[in-house]
N, C-alpha and C positions, 0 to 999 in steps of 0.2 A: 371485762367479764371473761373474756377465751383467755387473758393471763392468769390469771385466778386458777381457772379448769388444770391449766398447766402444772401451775404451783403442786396445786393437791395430787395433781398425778404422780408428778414427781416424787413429792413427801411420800403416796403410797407404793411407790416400785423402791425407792432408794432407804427410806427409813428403816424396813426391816431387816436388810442388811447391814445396820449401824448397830440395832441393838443385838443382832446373833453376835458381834465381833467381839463381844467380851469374853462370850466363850471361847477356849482354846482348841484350835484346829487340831492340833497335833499333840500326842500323848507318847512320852517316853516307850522305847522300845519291850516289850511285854504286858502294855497296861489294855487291859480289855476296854474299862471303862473309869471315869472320873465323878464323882459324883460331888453334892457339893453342899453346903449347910441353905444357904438363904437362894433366891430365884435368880437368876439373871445371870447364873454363875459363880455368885458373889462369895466370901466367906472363907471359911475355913472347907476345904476338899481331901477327899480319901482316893487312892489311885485302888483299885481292882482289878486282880492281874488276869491271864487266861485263865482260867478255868476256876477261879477261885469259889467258895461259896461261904456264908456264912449264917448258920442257923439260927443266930440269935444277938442282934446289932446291943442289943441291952447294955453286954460286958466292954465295947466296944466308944461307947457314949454318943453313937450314931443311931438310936433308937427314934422311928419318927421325926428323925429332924434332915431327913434330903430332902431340899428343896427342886434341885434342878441336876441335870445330869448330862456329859457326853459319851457316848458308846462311838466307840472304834469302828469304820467300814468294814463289814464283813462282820462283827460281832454283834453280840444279842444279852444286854441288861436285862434279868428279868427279876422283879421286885414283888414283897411278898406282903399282905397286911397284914399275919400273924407271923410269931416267932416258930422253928424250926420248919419252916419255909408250908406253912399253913394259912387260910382265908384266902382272899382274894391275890389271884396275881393278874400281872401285865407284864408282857413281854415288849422290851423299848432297842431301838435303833436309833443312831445318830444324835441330833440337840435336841433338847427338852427342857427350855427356859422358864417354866413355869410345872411343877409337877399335880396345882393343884387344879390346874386345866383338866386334867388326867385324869382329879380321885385318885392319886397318887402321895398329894403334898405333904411333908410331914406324916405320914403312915405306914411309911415303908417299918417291917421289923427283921425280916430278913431278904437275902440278895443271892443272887447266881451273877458269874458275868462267863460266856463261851465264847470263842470264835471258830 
């Protein structure tokens, strides 16, 4: 029984550091943030540099479809549910394995990223 307690302790301190590792730690020098098509990381990703913005993901073929995202130490993702950076926003730091935790998932239409 108290190995069992163990086990599961274990699974819960050590597991969610297995599943953040897919995401990437480090981002080529000038990328604010990374964003990424499917959750977990996974997919096809767009790098966003300092200060970039983008009014309208439409033209782009990134409309509603970021799943998941990392923001650079010291910078600030901020994601829009309308295009020309209208509707609801959130402002994100750091990993964000799942965007639909958020009310984020797939309804991103436009982006800012700052550091």
């Amino acid at each position: 029984m108290m190995v069992s307690f163990y086990v599961l302790l274990l699974c819960g301190v050590l597991l969610p550091s297995f599943v953040v590792s897919d995401c990437p730690n480090e981002s080529p020098e000038g990328v604010c943030a990374e964003v990424f098509r499917d959750a977990g990381c996974e997919a096809d990703h767009l790098w966003l540099l300092y200060g970039e913005e983008t009014a309208d993901l439409k033209h782009t073929g990134w409309d509603d479809e970021i799943s998941s995202l990392v923001v650079r130490e010291g910078c600030t993702y901020s994601g829009y549910h309308d295009h020309e950076f209208g509707g609801e926003k959130k402002d994100f730091q750091g990993i964000h394995l799942n965007l639909k935790s958020d009310g984020f998932g797939d309804t991103i239409s436009s982006h800012t990223c700052y550091c």
